[in-house]
Each structure stands twice: as structure tokens, then as C-alpha cells.
RODO-2510 file (C-alpha; in nm, 4 decimals, decimal comma):
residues 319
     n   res          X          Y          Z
     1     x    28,5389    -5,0866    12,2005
     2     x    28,2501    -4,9979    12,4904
     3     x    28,1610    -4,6661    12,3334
     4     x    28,2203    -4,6939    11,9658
     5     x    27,8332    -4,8446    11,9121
     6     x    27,6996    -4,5329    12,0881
     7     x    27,9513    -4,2880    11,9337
     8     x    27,8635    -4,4550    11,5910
     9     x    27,4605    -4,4189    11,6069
    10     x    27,3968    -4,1485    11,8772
    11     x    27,1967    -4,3830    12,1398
    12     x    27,4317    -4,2626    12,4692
    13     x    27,4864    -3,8849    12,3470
    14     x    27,4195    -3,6543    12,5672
    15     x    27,1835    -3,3739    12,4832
    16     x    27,3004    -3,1587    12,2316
    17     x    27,6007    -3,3565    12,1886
    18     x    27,6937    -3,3603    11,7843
    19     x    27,7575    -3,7532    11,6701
    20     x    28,1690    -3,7426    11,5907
    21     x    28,3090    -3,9119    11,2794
    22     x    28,4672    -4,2400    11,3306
    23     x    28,8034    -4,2714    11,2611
    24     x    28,8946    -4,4849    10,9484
    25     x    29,0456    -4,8052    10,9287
    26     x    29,3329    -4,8644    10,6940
    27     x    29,1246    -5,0137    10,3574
    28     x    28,7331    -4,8032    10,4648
    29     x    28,5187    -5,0579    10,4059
    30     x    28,6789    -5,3330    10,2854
    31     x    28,5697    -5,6277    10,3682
    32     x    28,7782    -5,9071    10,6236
    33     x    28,8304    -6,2525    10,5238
    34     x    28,5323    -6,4051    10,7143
    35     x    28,2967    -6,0895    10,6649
    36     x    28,0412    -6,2873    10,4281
    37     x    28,0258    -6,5803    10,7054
    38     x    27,9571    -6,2754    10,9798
    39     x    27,7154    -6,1036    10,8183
    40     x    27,5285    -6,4108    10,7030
    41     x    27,4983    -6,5133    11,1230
    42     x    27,4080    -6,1385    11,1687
    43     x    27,0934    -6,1893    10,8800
    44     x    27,0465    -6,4695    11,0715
    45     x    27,0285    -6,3597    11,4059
    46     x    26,8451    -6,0177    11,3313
    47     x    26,5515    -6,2307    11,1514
    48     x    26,5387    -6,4405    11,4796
    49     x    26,5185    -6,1168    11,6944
    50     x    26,2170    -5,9767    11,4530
    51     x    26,0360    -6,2687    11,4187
    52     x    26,0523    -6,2939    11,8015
    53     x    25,8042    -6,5236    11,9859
    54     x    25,6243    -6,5985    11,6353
    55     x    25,9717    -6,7614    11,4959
    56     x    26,0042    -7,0870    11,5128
    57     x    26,0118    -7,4453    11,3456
    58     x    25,8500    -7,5030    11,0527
    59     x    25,9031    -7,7708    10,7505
    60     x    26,0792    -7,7331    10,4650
    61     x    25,7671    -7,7487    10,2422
    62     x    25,6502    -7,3883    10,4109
    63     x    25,9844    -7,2085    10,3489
    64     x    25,9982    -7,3122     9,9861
    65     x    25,6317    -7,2069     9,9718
    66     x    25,7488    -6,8795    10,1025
    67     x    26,0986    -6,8527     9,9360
    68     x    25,8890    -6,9353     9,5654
    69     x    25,6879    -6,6453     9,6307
    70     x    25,9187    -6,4175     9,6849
    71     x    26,1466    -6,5188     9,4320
    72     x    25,8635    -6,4879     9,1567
    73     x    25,8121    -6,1249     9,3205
    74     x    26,1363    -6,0126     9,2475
    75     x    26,0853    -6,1131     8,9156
    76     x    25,8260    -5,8526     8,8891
    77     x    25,9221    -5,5368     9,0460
    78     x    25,6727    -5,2876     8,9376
    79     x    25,4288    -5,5357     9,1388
    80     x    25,6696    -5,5576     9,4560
    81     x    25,6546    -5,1772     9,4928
    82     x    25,2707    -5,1822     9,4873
    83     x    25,3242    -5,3713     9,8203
    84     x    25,4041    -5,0531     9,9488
    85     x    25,3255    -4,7019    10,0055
    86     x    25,5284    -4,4694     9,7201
    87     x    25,6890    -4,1806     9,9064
    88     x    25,5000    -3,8640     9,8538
    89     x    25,5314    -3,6644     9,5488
    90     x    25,6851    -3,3626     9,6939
    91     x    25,9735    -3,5268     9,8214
    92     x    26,1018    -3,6577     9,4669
    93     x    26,0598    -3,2762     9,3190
    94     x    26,3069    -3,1318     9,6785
    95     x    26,5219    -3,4091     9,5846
    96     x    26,5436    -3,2806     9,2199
    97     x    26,5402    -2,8998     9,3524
    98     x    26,8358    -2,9793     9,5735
    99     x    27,0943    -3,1422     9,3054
   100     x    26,9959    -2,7632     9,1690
   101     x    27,2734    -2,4835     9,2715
   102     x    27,0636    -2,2074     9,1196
   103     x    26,7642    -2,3199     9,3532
   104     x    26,7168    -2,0206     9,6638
   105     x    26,6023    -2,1488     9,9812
   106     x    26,2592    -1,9070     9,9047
   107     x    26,2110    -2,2136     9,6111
   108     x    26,2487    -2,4761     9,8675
   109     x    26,0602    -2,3009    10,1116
   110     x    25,7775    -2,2756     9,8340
   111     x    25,7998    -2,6469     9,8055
   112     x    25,8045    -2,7631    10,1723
   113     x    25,4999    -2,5490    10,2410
   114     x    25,3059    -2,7739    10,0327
   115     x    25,3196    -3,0691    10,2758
   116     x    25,2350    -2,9559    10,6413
   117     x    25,3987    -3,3219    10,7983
   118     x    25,7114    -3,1423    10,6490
   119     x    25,6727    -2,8059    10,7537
   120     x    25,6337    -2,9882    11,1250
   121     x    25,9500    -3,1794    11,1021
   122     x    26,1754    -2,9400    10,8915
   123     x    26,0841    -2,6965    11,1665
   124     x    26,1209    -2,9855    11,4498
   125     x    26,4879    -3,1018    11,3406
   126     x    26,5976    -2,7628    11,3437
   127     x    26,5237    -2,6982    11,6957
   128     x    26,6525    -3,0290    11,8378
   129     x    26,9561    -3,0466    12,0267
   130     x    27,1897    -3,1231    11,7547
   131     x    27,1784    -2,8236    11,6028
   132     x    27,0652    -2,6495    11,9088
   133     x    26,9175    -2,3008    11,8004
   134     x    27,0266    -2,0293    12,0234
   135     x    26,6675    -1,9333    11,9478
   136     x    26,3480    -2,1460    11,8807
   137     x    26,3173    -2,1720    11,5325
   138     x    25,9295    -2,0426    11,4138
   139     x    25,9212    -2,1158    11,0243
   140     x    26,0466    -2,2760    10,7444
   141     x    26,2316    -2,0341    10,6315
   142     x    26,5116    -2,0051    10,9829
   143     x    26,4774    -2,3965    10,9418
   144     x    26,6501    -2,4277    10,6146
   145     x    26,8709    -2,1683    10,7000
   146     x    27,0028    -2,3448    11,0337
   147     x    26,9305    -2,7328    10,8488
   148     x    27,1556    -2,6128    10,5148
   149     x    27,0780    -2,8478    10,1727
   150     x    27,2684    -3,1568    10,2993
   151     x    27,0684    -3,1379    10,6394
   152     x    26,7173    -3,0736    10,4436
   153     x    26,8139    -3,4164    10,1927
   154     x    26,8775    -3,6454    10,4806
   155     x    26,5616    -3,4694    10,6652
   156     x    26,3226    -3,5293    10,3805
   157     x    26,4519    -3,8656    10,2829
   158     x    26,3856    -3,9576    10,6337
   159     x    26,0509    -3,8395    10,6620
   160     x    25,9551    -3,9884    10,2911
   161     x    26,0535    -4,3160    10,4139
   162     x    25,9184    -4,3710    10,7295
   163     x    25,5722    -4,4254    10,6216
   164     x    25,6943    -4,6695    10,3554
   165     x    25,8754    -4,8631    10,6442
   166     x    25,7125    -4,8279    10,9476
   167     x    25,3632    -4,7627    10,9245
   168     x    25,2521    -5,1469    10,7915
   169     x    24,9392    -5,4084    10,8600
   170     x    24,9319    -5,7231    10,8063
   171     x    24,9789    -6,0052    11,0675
   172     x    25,3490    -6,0397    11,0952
   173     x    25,4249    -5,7219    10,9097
   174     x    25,3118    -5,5171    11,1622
   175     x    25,5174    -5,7041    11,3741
   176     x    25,8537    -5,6215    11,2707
   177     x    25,7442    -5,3092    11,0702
   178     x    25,8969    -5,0973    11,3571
   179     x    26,1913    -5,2664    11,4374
   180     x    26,2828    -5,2441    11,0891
   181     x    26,2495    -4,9122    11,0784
   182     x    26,4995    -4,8476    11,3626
   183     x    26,7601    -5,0085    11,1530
   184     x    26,7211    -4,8291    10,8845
   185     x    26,7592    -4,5042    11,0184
   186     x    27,0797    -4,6396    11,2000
   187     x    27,1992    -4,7921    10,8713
   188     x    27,1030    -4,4877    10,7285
   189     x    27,3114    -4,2467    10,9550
   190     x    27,6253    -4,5218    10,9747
   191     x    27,6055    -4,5158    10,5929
   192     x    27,7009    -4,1275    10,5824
   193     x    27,9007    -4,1306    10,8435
   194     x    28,1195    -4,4154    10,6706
   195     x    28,1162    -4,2920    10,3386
   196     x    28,3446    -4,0395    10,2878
   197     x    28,6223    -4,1902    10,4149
   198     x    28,5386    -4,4433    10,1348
   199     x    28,5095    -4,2048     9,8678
   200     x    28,1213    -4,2473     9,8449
   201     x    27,8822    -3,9835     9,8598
   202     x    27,7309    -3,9397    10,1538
   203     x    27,4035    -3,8483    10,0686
   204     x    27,3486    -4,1558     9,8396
   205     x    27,5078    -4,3935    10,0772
   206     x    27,1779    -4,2269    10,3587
   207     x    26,9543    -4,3047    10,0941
   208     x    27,0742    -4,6353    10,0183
   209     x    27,0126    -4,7063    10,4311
   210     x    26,7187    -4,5976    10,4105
   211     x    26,5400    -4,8048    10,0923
   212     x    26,7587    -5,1362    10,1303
   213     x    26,5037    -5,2501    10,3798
   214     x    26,2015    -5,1845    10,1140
   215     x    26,2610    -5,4997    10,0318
   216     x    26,2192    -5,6592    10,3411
   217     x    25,8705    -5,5050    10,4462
   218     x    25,7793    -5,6199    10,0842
   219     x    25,8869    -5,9741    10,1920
   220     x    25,7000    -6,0041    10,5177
   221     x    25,3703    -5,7992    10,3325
   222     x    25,3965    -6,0961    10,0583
   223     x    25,4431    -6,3587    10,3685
   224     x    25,1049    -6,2043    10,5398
   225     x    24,9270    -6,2781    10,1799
   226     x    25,0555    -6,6459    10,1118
   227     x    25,1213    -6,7681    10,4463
   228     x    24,8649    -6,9095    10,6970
   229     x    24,9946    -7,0336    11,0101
   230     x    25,1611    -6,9069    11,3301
   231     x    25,4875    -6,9737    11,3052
   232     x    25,7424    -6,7993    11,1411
   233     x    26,0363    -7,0103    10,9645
   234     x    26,3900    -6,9553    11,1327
   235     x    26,6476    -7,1752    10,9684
   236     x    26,9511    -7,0432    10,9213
   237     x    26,9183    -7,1470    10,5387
   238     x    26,5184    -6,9777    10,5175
   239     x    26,7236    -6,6782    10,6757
   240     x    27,0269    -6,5951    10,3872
   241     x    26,7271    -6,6773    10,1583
   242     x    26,4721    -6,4184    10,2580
   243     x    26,7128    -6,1864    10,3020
   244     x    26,8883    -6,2063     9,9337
   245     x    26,5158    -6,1880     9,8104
   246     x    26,4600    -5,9020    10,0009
   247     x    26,8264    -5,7008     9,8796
   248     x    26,6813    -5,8101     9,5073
   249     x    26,3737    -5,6698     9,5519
   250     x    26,4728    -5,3622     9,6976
   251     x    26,6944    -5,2921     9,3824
   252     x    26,3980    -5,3780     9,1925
   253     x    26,2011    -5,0979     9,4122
   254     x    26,4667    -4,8365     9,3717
   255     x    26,4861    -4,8856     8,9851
   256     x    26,1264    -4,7981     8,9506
   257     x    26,1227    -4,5634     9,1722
   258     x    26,4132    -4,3839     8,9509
   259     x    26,6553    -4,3648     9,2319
   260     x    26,9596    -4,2667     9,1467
   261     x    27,1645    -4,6068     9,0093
   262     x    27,4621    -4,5801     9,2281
   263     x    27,2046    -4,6226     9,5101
   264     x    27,0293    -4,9165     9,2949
   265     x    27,3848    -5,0508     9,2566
   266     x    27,4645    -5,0636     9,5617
   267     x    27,1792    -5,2710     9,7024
   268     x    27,2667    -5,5158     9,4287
   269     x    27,6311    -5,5156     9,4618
   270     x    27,6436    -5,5715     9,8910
   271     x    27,8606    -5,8878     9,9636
   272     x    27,9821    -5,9020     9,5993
   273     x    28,4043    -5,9789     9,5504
   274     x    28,3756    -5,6561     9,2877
   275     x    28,1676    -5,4200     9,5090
   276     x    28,1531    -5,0413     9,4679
   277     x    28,3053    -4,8395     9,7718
   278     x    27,9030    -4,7414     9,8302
   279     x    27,8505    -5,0837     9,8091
   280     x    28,0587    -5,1833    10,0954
   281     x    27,9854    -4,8700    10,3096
   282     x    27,6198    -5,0221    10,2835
   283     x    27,7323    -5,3800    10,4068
   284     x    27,9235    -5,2279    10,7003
   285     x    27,6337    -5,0298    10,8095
   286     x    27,3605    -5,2366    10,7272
   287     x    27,5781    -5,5155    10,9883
   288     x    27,6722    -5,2585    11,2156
   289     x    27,2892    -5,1142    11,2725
   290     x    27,1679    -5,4694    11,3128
   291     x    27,4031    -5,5685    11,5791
   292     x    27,3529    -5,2286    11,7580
   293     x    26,9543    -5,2989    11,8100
   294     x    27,0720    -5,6371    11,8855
   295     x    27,3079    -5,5550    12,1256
   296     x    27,0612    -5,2627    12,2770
   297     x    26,8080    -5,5873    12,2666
   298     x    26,9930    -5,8093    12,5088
   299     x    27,0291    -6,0080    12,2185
   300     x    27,3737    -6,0403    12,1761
   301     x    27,6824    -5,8816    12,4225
   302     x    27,8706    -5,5768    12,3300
   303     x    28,1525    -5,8064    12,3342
   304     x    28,0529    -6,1143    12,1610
   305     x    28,2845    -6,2074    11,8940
   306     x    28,0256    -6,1702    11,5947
   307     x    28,0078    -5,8136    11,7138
   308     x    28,4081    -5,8010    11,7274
   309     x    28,3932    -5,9596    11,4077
   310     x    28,2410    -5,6524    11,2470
   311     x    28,3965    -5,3603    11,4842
   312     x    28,7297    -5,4549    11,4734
   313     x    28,8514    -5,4939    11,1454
   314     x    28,6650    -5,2051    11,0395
   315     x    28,6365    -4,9207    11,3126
   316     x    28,8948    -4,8540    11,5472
   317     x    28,7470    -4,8392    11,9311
   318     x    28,6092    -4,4966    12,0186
   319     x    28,7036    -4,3777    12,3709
***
């Protein structure tokens, strides 16, 4: 069980050291019995560990202040998504070039060179120690080449989202903003690494990683806007219901932002007794990259049984 968290998310590789698949449990991604219990105290505890020294008590009058708003925001979700940045044009049109077969990497180099953030990181991935270049890589053009179409999606979906995630304002927003956007680039890479031994696509489960936490930065950007005081609510009650407001508005988010709707689905359908196989790739991940930070935190012990409760029915120990 000591290595699997590193295997899993790349935070003890060694340089130039390629992330291995996990192995598979019997039933991937199925839940266990008291997996809705677990990942309800995981919620619970990674909203304690961003909230940090601003969590706290506070009455119940201020969380159903708070839990209202939201609520009436995921009612609207064309107005959630104005909460945050849209991911750059360009990205949406690779996307859409990619699911092309007929499209040469000339097109996509054409199409990259019209953003010059992702020239810089198309041509920075390639030359990082996993793929490790026997040469530096100099342009685009060697970059797709060495990244191939499934490396340039998760690249670019990356890169889209990171803004959207991570670069925030607002009191408390700012706050968590980057902590948030740690776990979704380890939900992110879990998610594809999970998914094909659940039949899911791999690329949709990334994406569906990446934008499930949309919602949340939406939910702290609306607390910043309604909320006045210092203290952040902690119950473990205010917890389960931010973050089901937040999974609701992130559907919302991904609907209008015409994602595909297995992703959409997916966010909707996490915890759910009839849950898609992306579905429940998602709700392993999105568990499993919480408790990592929290474990890399000092948070919680790489042993403690809410961590086992997640791990071992699911993954098999890594040695």
C-alpha cells in the first residue's frame, strides 16, 4: 500500500520515470458497500483542509444563507459559468480538429501557432522527462510529433483549464483556488489512468477531472459575493451540501459549454446506484486525488482507514 499513492499520481517518480498503470481490481470501479459514507468524510475533510485557518464555526442561519445561493445558482447555469473565465477559443476548435482522422499534424500545427501560451507548453511537455527527447525539441511541429493526438488532448485540456481553476480573486476564492487546482489535475490523470480498465474513454474521463471542480470555484466565487464575515462554515452537513451544489453546477457548466454529454453525465451521475462506468472512474479519482493532497498535507496518514477505505477495495497495493 506505501507506494501505490505515488505510483498512482507521479509525486515520488523519479526523473524521467513513465507513471505505470495500476493494476485492476476485480469489478474497476465499482463501488464498496460503505463507499458513499467514505467519500462523504473525504468531501468533508478536503473542505476542512481548503478552508484552512478561515474554517470554522458558524450558525446555521449563514450556511443556509450560503447553501440558498448556491442552490438558486445552479438553477441558472448560463449565469454560474459567467463566474468564470471560458477556456480560450482555440482550444474548443483542437478539440474538434482532433476527433478528425483526416486532420495532418501541419493543421494542428496551424492552429496551435495561434496561441503563443500553447506554443510554450506544447513545446515544454514535449521536452520534459516523461517523454524525454533524445534531443531538445525546438518547434511545434517535433512537439506534436513526439506528444501524438492523445498526448496534445490531455495537453491542451490542461492548459485550457488552468486559468479557469487556478487563476481566481476574491477573498476566500483565492484561497483555495490553487489547491483546487492540484486536485484536479490529479483527478484528472487518475481518471485516465482508471478508465480503461472500466471500459471508459480515457480522454473523456481527463476531461471530466478536469471541469468537475468548475463547480466548486463557482461556489466559493458566489460565497466571496454573498458572504461577509471571516469564517468559513465547516459542518459536516454545510460540507455534503456545498459539494452536491458544486457537482450540479459543474454539469450545468459543461452543458453550456457543449462538452461532450458522457462527460456532463458523468458529473451528474457520481455516487448514483445506476452510474455509468465514467461515472464511477470519476468518483474513484475524484476520492483518490483528494486524499493524496491530504495525505501529502499531513492531513491524514497514508494508512488511516478512510484512506484504506478507498485503496483497498479498489486498487491493489503497488510495490
Amino acid at each position: 500500500m506505501k507506494n501505490w499513492f505515488a505510483r498512482l499520481f507521479g509525486g515520488a517518480r523519479r526523473q524521467g520515470e513513465r507513471v505505470q498503470p495500476v493494476p485492476a481490481p476485480a469489478a474497476p470501479g465499482a463501488p464498496g458497500p460503505d463507499a458513499p459514507l467514505a467519500s462523504a468524510e473525504v468531501d468533508a475533510a478536503f473542505f476542512r483542509w481548503l478552508a484552512g485557518a478561515a474554517g470554522g464555526d458558524a450558525s446555521e442561519a449563514t450556511e443556509r444563507l450560503i447553501l440558498d445561493e448556491l442552490a438558486r445558482l445552479a438553477e441558472a447555469p448560463a449565469r454560474a459559468a459567467g463566474l468564470v473565465p471560458r477556456v480560450p477559443a482555440v482550444i474548443p476548435e483542437l478539440l474538434r480538429s482532433l476527433r478528425d482522422d483526416s486532420v495532418s499534424n501541419a493543421d494542428l500545427s496551424r492552429l496551435v501557432s495561434q496561441d503563443l501560451v500553447l506554443v510554450a507548453e506544447v513545446v515544454r511537455e514535449a521536452n520534459s522527462p516523461f517523454y524525454r527527447p533524445p534531443t531538445p525539441v525546438r518547434n511545434i511541429e517535433g512537439a506534436l510529433m513526439l506528444l501524438g493526438q492523445n498526448g496534445l488532448r490531455m495537453l491542451l485540456a490542461r492548459v485550457a483549464f488552468r486559468p479557469v481553476i487556478s487563476m481566481q480573486s476574491g477573498r476566500f476564492t483565492k484561497q483555495v483556488a490553487p489547491r483546487i487546482w492540484m486536485q484536479s489535475e490529479k483527478c484528472a490523470l487518475a481518471c485516465a489512468t482508471l478508465a480503461p480498465d472500466a471500459g471508459a474513454n480515457p480522454f473523456e474521463a481527463y476531461l471530466a477531472g478536469l471541469i468537475q471542480n468548475v463547480g466548486l470555484i463557482v461556489a466559493f466565487r458566489l460565497v466571496d459575493q454573498v458572504y461577509n464575515e471571516d469564517v468559513l462554515p465547516r459542518s459536516s452537513a454545510f460540507c455534503a451540501a456545498l459539494t452536491g451544489h458544486a457537482r450540479r453546477l459543474a454539469h450545468g457548466i459543461a452543458l453550456a459549454w457543449e462538452f461532450p454529454p458522457a462527460v456532463a453525465g458523468a458529473i451528474a451521475g457520481v455516487g448514483e446506484p445506476d452510474a455509468s462506468p465514467l461515472a464511477r472512474v470519476l468518483g474513484s479519482a475524484d476520492a483518490l486525488a483528494k486524499l493524496r493532497l491530504l495525505v501529502d498535507a499531513g492531513e491524514l496518514a497514508p494508512d488511516d482507514p478512510l484512506v484504506s477505505a478507498h485503496a483497498g477495495p479498489r486498487l491493489r497495493p503497488v510495490s
